[in-house]
Backbone as CSV, one residue per row, in Angstrom:
resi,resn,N_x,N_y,N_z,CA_x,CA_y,CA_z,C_x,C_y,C_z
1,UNK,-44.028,-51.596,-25.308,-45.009,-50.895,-26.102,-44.381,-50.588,-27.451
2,UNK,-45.078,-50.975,-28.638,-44.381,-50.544,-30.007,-44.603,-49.279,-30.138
3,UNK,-43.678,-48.705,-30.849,-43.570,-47.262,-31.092,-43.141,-47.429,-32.625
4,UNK,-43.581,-46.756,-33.819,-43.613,-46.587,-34.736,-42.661,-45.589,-34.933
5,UNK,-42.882,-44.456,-34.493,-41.986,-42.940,-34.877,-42.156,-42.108,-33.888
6,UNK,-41.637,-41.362,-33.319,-41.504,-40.674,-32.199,-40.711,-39.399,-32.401
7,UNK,-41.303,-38.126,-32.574,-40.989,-36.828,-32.273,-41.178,-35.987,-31.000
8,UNK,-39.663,-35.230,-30.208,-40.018,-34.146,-29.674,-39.308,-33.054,-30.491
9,UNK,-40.322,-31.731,-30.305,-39.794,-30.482,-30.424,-39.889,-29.505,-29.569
10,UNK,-39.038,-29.318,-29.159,-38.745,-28.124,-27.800,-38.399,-27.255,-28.265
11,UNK,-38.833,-26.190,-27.242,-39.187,-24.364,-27.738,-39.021,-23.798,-26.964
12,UNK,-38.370,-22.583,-26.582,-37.949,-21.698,-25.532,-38.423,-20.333,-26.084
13,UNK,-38.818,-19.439,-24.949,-38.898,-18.012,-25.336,-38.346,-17.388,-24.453
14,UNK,-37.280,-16.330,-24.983,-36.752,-15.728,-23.852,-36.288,-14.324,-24.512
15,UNK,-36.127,-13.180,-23.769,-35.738,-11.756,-24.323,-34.113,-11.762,-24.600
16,UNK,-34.138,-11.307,-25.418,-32.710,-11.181,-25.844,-31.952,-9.730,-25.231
17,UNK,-33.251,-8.960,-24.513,-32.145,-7.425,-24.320,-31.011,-7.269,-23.376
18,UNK,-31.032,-8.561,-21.981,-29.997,-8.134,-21.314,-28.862,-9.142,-22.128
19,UNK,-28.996,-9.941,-22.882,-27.931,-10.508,-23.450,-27.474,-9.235,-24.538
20,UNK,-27.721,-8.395,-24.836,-27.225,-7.150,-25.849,-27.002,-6.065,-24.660
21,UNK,-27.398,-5.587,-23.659,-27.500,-5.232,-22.658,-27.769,-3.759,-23.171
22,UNK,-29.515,-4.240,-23.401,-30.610,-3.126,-23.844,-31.451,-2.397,-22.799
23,UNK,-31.372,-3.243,-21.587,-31.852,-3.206,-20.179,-32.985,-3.433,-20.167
24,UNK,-33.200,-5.068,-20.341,-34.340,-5.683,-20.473,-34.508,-6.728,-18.991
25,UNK,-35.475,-7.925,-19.567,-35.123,-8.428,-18.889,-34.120,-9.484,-18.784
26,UNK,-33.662,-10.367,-17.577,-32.792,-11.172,-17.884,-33.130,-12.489,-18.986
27,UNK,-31.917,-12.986,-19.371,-31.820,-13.600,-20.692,-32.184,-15.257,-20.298
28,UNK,-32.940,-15.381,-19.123,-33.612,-16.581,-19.003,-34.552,-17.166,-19.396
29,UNK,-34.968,-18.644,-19.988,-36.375,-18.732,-20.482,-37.632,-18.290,-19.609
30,UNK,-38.448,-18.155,-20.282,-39.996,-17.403,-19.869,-40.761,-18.553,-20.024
31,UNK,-40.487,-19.359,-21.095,-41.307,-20.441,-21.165,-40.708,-21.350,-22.167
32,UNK,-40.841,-22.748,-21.865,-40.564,-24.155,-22.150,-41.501,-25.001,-22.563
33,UNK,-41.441,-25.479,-23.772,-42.691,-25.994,-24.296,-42.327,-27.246,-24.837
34,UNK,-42.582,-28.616,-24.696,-41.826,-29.904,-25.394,-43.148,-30.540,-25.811
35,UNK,-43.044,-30.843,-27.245,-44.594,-31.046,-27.931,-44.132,-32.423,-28.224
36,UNK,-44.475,-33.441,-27.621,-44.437,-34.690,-27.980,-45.382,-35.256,-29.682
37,UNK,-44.567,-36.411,-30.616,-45.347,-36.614,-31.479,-45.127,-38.014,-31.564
38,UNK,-46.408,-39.164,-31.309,-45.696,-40.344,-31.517,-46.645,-41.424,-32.576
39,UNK,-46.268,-42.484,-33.268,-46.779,-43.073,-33.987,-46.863,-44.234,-33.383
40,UNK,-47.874,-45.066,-32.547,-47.944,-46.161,-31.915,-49.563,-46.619,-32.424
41,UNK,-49.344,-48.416,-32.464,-50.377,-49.435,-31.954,-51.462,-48.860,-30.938
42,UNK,-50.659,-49.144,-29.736,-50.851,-48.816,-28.426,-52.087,-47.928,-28.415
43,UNK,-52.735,-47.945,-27.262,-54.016,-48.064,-27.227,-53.580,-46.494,-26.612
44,UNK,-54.369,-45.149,-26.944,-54.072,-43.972,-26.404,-53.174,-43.457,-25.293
45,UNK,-54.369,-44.205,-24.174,-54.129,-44.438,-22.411,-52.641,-44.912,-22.228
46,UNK,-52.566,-45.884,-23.095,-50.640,-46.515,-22.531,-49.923,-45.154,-23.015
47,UNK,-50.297,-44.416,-23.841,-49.148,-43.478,-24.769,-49.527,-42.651,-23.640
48,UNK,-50.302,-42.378,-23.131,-50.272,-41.223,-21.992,-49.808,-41.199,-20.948
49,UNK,-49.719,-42.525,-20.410,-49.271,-42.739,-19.349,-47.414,-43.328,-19.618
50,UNK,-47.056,-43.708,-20.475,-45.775,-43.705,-21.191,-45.255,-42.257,-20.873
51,UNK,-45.543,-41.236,-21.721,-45.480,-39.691,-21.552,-45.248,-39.349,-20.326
52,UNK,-46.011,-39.477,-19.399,-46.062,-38.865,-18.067,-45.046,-39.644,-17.407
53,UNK,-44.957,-40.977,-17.729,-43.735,-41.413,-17.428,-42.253,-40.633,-17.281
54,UNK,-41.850,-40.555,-18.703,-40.779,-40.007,-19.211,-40.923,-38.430,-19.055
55,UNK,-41.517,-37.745,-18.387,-41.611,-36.562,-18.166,-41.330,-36.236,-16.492
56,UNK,-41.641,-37.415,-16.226,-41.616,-37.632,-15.144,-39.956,-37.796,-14.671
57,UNK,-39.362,-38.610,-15.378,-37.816,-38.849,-15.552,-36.837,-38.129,-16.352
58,UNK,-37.223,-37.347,-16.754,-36.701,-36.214,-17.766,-36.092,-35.111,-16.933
59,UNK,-34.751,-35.247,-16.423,-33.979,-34.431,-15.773,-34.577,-32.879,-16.369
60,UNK,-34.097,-32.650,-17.625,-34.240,-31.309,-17.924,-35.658,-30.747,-17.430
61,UNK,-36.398,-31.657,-17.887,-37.683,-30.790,-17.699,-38.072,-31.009,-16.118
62,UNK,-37.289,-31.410,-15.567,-37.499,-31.167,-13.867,-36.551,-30.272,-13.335
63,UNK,-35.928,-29.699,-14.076,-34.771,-29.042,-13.584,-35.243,-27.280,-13.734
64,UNK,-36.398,-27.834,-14.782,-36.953,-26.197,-15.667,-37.890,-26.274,-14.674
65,UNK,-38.608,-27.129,-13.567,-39.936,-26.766,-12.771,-38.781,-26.522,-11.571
66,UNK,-37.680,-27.320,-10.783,-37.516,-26.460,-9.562,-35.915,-26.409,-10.095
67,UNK,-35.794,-25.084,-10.432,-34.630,-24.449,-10.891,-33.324,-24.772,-9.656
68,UNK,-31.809,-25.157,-9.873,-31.530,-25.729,-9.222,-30.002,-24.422,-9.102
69,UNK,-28.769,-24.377,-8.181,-27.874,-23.334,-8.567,-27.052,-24.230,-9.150
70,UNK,-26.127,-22.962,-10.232,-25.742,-23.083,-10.726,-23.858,-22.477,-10.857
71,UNK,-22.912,-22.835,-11.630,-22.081,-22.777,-10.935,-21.324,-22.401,-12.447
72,UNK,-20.009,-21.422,-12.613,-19.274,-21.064,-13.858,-17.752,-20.893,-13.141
73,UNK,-16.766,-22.234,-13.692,-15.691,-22.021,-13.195,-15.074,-21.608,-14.700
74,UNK,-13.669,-20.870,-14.525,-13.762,-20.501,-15.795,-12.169,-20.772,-15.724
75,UNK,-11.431,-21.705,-16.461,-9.861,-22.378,-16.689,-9.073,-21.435,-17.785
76,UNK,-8.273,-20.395,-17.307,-7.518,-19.444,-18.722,-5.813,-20.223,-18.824
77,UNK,-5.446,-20.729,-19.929,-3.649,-21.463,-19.748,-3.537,-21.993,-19.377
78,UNK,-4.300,-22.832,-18.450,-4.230,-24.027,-17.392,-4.402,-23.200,-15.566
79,UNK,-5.021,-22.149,-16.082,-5.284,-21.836,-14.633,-6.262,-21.312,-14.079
80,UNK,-7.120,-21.075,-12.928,-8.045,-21.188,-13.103,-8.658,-19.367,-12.884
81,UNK,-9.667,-18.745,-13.510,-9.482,-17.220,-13.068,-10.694,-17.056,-11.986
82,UNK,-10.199,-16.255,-10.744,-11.193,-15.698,-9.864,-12.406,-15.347,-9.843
């Protein structure tokens, strides 16, 4: 499928108070927004179904629908801290 020009812009909203520790809420996104922009030939229907494609395969944005654990090892001098 030709593609002419192709923009995403992704957007997060999230509270900043427990990252200042204002006693808010936690400093996780609330919401995720990826606004696709594309310049194609291509007949609408293919660009839509292209999209859903790649949304479809888009680790991140499957990772933002079933949140997965997560893990912080932390290396101080070459060693590792508790």
């Amino acid at each position: 499928m030709p593609i002419h020009e192709a923009e995403a812009d992704v957007r997060a909203t999230f509270s900043i108070a427990d990252k200042y520790e204002l006693g808010g809420p936690p400093g996780a996104f609330q919401r995720v927004t990826f606004a696709l922009t594309v310049e194609s030939p291509a007949p609408a229907e293919r660009v839509r179904r292209l999209a859903a494609h790649a949304e479809r395969a888009c680790h991140a944005a499957q990772t933002f629908r079933a949140p997965v654990p997560t893990e912080l090892t932390v290396t101080h001098n070459g060693s590792p801290l508790p």
